[in-house]
Rosetta silent file (secondary structure, phi, psi, omega in degrees, C-alpha in Angstrom):
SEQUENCE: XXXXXXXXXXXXXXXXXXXXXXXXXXXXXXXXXXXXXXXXXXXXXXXXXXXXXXXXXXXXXXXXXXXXXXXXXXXXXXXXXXXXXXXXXXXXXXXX
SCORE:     score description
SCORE:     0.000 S_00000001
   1 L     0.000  120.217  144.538  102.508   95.623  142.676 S_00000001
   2 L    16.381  -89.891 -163.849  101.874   99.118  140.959 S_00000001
   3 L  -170.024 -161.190 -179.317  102.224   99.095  137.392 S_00000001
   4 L   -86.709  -48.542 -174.341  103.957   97.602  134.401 S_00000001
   5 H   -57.463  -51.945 -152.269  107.035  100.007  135.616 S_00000001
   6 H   -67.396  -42.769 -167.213  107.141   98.329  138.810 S_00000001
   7 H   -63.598  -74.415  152.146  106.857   94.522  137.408 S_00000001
   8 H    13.794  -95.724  171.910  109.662   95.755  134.712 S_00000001
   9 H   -27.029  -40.365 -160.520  111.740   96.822  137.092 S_00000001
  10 H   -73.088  -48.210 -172.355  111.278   93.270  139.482 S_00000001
  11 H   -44.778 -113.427  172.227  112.065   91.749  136.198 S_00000001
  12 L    -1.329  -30.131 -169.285  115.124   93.236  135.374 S_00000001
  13 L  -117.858   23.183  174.318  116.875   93.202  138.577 S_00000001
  14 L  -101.820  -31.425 -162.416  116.005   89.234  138.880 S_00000001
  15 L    76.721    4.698 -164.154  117.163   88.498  135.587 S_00000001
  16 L  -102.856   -4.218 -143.843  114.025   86.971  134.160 S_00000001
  17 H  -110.024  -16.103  130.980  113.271   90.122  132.073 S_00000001
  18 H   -52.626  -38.569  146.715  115.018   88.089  128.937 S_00000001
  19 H   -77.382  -43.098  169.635  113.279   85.415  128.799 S_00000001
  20 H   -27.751  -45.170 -168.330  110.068   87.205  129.465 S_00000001
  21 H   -53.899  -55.572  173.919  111.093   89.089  126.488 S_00000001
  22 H   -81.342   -7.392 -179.769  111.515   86.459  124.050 S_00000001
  23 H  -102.443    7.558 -173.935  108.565   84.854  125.483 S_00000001
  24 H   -90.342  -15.970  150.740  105.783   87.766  124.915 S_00000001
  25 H   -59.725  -48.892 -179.672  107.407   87.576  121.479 S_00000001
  26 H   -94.398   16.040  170.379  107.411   84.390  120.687 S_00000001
  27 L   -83.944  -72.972 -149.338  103.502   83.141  122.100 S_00000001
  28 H   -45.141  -53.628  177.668  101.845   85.774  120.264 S_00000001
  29 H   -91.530   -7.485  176.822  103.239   84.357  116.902 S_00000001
  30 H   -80.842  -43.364  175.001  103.107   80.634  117.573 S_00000001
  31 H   -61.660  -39.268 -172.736   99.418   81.763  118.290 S_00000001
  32 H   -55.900  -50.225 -162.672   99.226   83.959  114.925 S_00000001
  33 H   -70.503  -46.944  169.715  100.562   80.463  113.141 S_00000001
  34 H   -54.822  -49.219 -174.898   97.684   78.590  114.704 S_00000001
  35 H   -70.024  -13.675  174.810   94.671   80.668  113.895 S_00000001
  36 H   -74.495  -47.984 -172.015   96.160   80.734  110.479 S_00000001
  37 H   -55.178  -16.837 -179.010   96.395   77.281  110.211 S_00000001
  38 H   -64.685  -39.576 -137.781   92.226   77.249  111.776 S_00000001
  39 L   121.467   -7.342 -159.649   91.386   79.513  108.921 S_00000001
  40 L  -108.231  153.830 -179.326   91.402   82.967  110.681 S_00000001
  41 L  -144.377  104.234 -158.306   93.762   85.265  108.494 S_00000001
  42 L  -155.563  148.784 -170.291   94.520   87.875  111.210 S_00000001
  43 L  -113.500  155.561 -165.670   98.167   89.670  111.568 S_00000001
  44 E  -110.394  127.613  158.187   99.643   89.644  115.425 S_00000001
  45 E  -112.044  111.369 -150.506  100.734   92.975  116.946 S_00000001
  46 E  -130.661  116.833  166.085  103.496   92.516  119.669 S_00000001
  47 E   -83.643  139.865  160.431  104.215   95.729  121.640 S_00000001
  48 L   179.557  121.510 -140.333  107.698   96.783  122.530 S_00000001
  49 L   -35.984  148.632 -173.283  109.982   99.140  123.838 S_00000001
  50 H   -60.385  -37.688  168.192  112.312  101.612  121.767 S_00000001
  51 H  -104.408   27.275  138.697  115.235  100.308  123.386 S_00000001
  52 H   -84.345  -40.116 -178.566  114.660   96.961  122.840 S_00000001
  53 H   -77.580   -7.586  175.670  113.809   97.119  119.291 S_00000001
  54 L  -105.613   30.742  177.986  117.161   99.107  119.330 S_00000001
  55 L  -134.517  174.667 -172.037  119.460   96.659  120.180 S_00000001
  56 H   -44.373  -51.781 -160.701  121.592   93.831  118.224 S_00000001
  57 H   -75.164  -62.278 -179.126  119.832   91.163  120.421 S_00000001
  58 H   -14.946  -55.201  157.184  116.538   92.031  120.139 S_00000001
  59 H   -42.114  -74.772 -174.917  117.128   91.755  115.933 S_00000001
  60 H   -57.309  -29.288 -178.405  118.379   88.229  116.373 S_00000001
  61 H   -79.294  -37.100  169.798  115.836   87.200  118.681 S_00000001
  62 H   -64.208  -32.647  175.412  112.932   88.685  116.184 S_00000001
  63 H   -75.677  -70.454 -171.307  114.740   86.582  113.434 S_00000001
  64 H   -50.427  -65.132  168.916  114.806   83.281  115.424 S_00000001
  65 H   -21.690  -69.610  159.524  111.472   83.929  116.740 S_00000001
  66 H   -12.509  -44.010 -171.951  110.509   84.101  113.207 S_00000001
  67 H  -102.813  -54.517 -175.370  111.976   81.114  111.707 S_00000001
  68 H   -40.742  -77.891 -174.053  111.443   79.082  115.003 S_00000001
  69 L   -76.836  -29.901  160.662  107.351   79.505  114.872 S_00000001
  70 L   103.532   53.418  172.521  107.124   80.378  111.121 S_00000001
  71 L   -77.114  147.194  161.159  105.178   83.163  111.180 S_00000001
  72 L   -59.148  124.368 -178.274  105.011   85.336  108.171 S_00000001
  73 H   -43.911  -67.006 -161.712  106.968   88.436  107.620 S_00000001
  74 H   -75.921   53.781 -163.585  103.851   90.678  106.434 S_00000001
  75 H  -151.397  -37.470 -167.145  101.812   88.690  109.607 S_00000001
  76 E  -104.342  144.405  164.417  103.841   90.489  112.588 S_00000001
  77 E  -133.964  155.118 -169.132  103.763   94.488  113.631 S_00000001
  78 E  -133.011  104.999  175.718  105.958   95.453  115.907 S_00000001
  79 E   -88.463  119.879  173.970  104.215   98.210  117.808 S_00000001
  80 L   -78.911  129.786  164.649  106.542  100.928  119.751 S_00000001
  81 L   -82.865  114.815 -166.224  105.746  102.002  123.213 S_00000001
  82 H   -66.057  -62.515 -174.735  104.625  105.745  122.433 S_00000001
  83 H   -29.088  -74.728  177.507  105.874  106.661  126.172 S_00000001
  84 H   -72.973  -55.854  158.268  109.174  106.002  125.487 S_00000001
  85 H    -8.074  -38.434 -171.282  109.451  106.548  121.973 S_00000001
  86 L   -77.341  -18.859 -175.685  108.635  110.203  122.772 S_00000001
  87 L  -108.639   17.406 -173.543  112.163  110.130  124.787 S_00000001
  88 L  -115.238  125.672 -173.842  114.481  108.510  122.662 S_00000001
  89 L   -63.579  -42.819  179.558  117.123  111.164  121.013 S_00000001
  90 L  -123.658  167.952 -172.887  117.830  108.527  118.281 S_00000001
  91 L   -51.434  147.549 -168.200  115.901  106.689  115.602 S_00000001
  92 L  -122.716   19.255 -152.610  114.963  103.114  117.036 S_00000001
  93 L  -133.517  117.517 -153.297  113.844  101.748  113.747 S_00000001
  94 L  -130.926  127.149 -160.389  116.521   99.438  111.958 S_00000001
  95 L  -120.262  105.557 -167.266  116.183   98.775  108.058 S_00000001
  96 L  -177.096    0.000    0.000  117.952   95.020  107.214 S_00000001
């Protein structure tokens, strides 16, 4: 294996690259919701692509993810992959 691009790719043409998706979303805050509950008061940053954060499903899955582990709104950042981000013609950033 490569890269990230390569693994990506394997994903995607497999069909696994949707659950992967929801599940690098949804550890990160079921982990957030634990160290809060230890005592640690620390906000979770979950990287991910512009045109993922720019589609219908993505939105719905960041809401169920949400409700599902109970993370806090002001607890999650949603970090953009600057690579692509530099290459997307329209805004990827959804206000709702």
């Amino acid at each position: 294996m490569n890269g990230p691009g390569e693994f990506i790719s394997i994903a995607e043409m497999t069909g696994v690259i949707r659950p992967l998706d929801a599940w690098v979303l949804r550890e990160p805050c079921r982990q957030q919701v634990r160290w809060r509950a230890d005592g640690l008061d620390v906000k979770m940053a979950v990287n991910v692509s512009p045109a993922k954060v720019d589609s219908d499903e993505f939105i719905v899955n960041l809401d169920c993810t949400m409700e599902e582990t109970g993370i806090e709104r002001g607890q999650l950042e949603l970090e953009i992959t600057e690579g692509l981000s530099m290459d997307m013609s329209k805004p990827s950033v959804r206000t709702s």
